[in-house]
N, C-alpha and C positions, 0 to 999 in steps of 0.2 A: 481609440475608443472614445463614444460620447462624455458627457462628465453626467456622474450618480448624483440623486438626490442625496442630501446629510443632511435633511429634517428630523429623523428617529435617533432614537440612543438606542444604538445596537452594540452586541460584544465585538469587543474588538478583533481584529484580525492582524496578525504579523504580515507583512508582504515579502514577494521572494526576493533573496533567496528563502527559506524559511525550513529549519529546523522540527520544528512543531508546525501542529496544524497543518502538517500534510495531506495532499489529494494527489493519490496513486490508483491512474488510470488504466486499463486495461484495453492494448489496443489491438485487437483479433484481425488485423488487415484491412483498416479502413482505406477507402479510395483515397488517393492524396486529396483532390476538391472537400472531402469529408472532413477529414483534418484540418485542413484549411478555414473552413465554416467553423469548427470547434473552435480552434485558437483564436480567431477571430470576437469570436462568442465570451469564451470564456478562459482564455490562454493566462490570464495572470491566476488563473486560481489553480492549476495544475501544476505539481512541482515533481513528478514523477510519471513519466509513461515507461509501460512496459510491453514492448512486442512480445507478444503471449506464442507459447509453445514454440515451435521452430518456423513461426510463419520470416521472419527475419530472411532463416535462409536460403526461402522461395520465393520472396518480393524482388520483383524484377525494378521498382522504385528507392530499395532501401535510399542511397544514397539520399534520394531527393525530400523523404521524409523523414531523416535524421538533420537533413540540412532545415527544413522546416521546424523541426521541435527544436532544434538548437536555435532560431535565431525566437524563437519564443524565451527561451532562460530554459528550457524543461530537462532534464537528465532521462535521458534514453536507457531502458534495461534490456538485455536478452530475458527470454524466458529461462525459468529452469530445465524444465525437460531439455532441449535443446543442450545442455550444459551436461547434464546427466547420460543424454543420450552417445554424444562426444566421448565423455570418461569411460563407458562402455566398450566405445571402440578405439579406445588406447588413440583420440584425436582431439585430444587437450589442448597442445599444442599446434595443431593448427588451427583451433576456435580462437586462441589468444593473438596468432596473428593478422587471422580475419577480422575480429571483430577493433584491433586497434586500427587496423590499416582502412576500417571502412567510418574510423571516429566515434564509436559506440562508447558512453562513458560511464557504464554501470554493465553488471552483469546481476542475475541471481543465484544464486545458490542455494541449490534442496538437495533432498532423497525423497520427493513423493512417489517415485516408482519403485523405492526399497533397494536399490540394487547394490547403495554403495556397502563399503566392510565399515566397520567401526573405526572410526578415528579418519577413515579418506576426506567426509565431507569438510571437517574442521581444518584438514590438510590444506584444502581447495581453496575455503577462505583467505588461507594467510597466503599462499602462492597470489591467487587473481589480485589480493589486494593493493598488490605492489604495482598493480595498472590501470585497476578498474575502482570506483568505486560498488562496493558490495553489499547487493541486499540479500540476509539468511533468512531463508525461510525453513520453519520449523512446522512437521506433521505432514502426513500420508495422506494422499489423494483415494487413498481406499476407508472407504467409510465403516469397512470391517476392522481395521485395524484398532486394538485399543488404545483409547486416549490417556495418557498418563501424566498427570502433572509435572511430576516427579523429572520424569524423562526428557519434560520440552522444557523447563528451567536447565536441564544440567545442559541441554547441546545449547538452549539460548545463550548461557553463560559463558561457553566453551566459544561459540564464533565469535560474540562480542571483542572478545578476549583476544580470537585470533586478529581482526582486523575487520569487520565487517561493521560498516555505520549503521544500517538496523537491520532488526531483526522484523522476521514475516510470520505472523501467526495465519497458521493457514484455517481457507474454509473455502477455497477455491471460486470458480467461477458462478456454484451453484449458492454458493451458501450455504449448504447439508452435510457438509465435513467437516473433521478440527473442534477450531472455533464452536463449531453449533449441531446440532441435533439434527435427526433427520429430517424435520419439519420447521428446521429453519431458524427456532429458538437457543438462546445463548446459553453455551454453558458455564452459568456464571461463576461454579466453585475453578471453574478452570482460570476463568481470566483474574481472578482473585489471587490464588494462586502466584500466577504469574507476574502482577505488579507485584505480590510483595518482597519480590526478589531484583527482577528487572526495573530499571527505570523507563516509566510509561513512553516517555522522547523518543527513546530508541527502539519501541516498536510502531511496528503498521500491523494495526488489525484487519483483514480482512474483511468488508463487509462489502460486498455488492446489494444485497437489498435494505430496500430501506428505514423498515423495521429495525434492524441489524445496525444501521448507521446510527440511527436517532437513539436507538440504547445503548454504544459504545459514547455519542453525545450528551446526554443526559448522565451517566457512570463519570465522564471524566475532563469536560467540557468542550467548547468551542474549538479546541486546539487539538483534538484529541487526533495521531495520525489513522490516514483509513486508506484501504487497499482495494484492488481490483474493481473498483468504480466503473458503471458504466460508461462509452464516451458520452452518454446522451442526457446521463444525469447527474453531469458536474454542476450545474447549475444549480438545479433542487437539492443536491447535496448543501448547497453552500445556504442554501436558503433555512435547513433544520439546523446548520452549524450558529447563525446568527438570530434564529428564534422566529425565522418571519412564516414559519410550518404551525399547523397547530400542534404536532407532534411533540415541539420544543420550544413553542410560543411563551412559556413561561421563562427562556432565558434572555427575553426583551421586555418581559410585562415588567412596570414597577411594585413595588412591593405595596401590598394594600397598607393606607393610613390606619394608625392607631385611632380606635373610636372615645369615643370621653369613657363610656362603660368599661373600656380593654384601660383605661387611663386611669381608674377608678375614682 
């Protein structure tokens, strides 16, 4: 890559590998040359892709685009569904030796299609974690379902617990679930809620759009980890993270001079 200008004082940025400050991408079956162009573009600021829903086990390239995000540094996920869909049909076990045998180094873990019993999901964590690193994602992909605080602290707390390195607030691909309201806006008593149990590190928020980004940005800074990202707006993602958006341009501008008047 060219070398960046470092004329501005911008917020800092940790580099990968990186714990905080996550960008967790969503990758719905990009052509390889696609990806390709991304990593290229923008490969050191992506520290999680996730092959969404069960496309993984119809990409007739897997191989060649796990080999590509791996020689990027990026950690590969399965989708959940894919994972849930599996447990369904009592084919646990041979998800776990597909997906080692084909190098995959993350899996996720949900119940957004509700099917699991009580206590399988937490089960699942600590089993996969003994292979995979684990991302929990917590909350239903049906937008009927009620949100409870109460209920996404106790399973957050429970995976953590089992073995899973974060946890996934859900708001899926749309942004209109979980996380946030039908129209998109946050539901802030929820995410309130939730740090003041969980520690912020260990989750990824959900935010595909950008409103969504810039106010999980703005709540918890620069660092803050963010989930299901478009491929196409990792960039402009990076751009609200270090202030140069006007959305979040205040977290580059200097702090106005005290006046003689403010000075008395």
């Amino acid at each position: 890559m060219g070398n960046l200008p470092a004329f501005l004082d911008l917020p800092g940025r940790a580099r990968k590998p990186r714990r905080r400050g996550v960008t967790h991408v969503l990758d719905k079956g990009m052509s390889i040359p696609d990806v390709e162009g991304m990593l290229a573009q923008a490969g050191d600021l992506i520290d999680v892709v996730k092959v969404g829903w069960g496309v993984a086990y119809l990409d007739r390239q897997l191989d060649l685009r796990l080999h590509v995000y791996r020689r990027a540094g990026i950690l590969v996920s399965l989708g959940g569904t894919l994972l849930e869909i599996a447990v369904q049909q009592d084919r646990l076990d041979e998800l776990r030796r597909w997906a080692l045998r084909c190098g995959i180094g993350a899996v996720e873990v949900s119940n957004g299609l509700g099917g699991l019993a009580p206590g399988t999901k937490t089960a699942l964590v600590s089993s996969l974690a003994a292979d995979f690193t684990v991302l929990a994602e917590v909350g239903s992909k049906d937008a009927s379902t009620p949100v409870v605080a109460a209920a996404w602290l106790a399973e957050m707390a429970d995976d953590l617990s089992a073995g899973a390195r974060w946890v996934i607030a859900e708001g899926r691909e749309s942004g209109t679930v979980g996380l946030y309201r039908a129209d998109g806006t946050v539901r802030e008593e929820l995410v309130d809620a939730i740090v003041s149990r969980i520690c912020v590190e260990r989750i990824i928020f959900e935010a595909p759009q950008k409103s969504q980004q810039a106010w999980f940005i703005q709540r918890f800074g620069p660092d803050v980890n963010l989930g299901n990202v478009p491929p196409d707006e990792v960039m402009s993602l990076e751009t609200l993270r270090v202030g140069l958006r006007a959305d979040t341009a205040d977290l580059a501008m200097p702090a106005p001079a005290l006046t003689a008047e403010a000075l008395g």
